[in-house]
N, C-alpha and C positions, 0 to 999 in steps of 0.2 A: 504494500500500500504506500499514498505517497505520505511523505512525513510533511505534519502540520505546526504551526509555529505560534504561538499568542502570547502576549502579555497583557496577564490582570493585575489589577492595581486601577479600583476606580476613582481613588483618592487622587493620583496623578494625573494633570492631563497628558504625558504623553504616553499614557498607558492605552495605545491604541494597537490595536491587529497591524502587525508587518508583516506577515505572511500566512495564509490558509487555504489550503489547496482540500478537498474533499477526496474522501479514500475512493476510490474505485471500485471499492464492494458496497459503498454506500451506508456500512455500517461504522458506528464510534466505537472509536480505543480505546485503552487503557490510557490516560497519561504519565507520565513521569513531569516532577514538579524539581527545578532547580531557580535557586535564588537568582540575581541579574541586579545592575547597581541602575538607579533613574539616571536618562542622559539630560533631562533637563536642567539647567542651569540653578543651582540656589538649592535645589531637592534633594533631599539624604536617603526622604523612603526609599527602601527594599521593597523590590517589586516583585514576584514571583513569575516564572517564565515557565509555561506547559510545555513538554516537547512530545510529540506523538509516539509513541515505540514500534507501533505497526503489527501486533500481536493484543488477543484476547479480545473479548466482544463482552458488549453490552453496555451500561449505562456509565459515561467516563467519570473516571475515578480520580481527583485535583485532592494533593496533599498538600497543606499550607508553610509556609517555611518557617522554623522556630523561629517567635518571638522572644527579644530581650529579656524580660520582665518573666518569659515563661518560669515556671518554680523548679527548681533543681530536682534531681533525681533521687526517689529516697533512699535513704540509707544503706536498706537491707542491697540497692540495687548495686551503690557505691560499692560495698564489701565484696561483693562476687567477682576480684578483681587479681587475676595472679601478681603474688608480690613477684616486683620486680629489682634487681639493682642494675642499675646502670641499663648493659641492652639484654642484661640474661634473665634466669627467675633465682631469688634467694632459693637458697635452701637450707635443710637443718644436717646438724652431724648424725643422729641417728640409722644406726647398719642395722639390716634388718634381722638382726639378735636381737638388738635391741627393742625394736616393733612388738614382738612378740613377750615381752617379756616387761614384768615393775608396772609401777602406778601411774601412770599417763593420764594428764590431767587439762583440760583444753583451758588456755587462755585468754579470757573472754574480752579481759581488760586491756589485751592487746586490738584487738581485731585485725584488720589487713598489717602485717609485718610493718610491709614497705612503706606503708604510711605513716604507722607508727612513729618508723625510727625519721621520717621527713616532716612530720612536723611538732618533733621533739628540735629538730636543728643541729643532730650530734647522732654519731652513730654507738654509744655507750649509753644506756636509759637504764633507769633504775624501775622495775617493775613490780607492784605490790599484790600478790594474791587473794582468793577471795578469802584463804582463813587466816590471814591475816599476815602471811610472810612473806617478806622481800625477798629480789633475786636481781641479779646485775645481768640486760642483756648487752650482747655485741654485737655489732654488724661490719664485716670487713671481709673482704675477699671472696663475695658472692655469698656467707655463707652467716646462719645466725649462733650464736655460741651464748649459753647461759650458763652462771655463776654462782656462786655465794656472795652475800654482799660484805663483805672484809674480807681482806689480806690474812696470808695466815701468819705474819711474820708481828706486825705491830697493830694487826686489825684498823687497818687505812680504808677507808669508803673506795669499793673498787669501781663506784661509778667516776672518779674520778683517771682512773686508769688510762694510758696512753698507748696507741699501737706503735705493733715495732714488730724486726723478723728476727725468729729462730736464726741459728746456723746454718738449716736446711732452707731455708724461709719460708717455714709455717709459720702460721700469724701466730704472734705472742701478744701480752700487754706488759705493761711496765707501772711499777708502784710509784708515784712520782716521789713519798715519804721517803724510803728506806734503799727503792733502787730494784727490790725486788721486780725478775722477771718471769711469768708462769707461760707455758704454751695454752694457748687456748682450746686445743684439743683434749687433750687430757688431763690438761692443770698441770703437770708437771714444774717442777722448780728448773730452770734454766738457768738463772743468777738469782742467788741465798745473800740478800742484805748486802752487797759488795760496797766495800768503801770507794768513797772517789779523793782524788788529790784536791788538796787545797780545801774541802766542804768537811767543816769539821761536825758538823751534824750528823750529814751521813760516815764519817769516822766513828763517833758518838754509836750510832747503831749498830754499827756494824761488829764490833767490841763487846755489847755486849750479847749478839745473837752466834758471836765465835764458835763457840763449841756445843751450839742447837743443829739438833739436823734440820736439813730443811724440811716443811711441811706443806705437800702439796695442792693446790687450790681446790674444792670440790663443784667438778663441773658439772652439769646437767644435760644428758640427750635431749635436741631438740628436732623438731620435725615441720617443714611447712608446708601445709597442706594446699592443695590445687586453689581453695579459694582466700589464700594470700595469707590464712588463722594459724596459730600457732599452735603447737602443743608441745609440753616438757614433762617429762619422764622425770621423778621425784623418786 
């Protein structure tokens, strides 16, 4: 059929027919509705532009193009949203031993991950449970890692924590008190309390955690699930 062309917009005057040619079967199409800027001079309206598709019959079908003011999408819809970082999807450390196994508890007061940690402003967010416990998550290298909230060394608030790479360069954090380094996969101690030159503070600590072994951070499987929600394995 031949393809037909209109623009409405009766608020405009230049909202006139530039082109309409009648189908050859005699009967009406489907439309398809795409937005189009007014070329009148001074005019801002957005006008709406039919274009004919030349498939389906019956009584044509004009969808209007979203309005400003229209109300945002709810909520529940926002959420159904895979977290994302950067151009990949987060994900959790949880192997699937893990899955199958321990108290797996869903994190409501997260909801979408990647949101989460974007409009926290920081990828280190302190997280409060419903029964009442904190936990430290992280977000770094595509991947979400949860904690305990202190250091095991001088019990320093590990939302304050700093990233940095292992030897291997798995993601670590760093205690900025004491200097302490744990991997964030496992918690393991990396660097136990090290002195630095010239910082007699961290000399101070370090002194007296000399002859402590180190104690390593207690991490938590995490998991994220297809619509961006969280879950941790307690």
């Amino acid at each position: 059929s031949s393809a037909a062309t209109m623009i409405l917009g009766a608020q405009c005057q230049s909202a006139v027919a530039i082109a309409r040619q009648p189908c050859i079967c005699g009967r009406p199409h489907i439309l398809q509705v795409q937005p189009v800027a007014c070329r009148q001079p001074g005019v801002s309206q957005r006008l709406v532009a039919a274009q004919a598709t030349g498939s389906g019959f019956g009584k044509p079908v004009i969808k209007s193009a979203k309005k400003p003011d229209q109300k945002p999408e709810p909520a529940a819809a926002k959420a159904n949203v895979v977290a994302k970082a950067g151009n990949g999807p987060l994900v959790g450390t949880a192997t699937p031993t893990d899955m199958g196994s321990g108290n797996w508890i869903d994190v409501q007061q997260v909801g979408n991950v990647a949101r989460f940690f974007e409009e926290a402003g920081k990828d280190v967010k302190a997280v409060e449970l419903a029964a009442g416990r904190t936990l430290v998550l992280y977000k770094t290298k595509g991947t979400v890692f949860c904690s305990e909230v202190y250091s095991t060394a001088y019990s320093f608030p590990m939302i304050d924590a700093t990233f940095t790479d292992g030897p291997d360069g798995s993601p670590c954090v760093e205690v900025p008190l004491d200097g302490t380094v744990y991997e964030l996969k496992s918690g393991k101690v990396i660097k136990w309390v090290p002195s630095a030159e010239g910082d007699l503070v961290r000399g101070l600590l370090a002194s007296l955690k000399k002859n402590s072994a180190p104690v390593p951070l207690p991490m938590f499987p995490t998991h994220v699930q297809a619509d961006g929600s969280l879950r941790i394995r307690l």
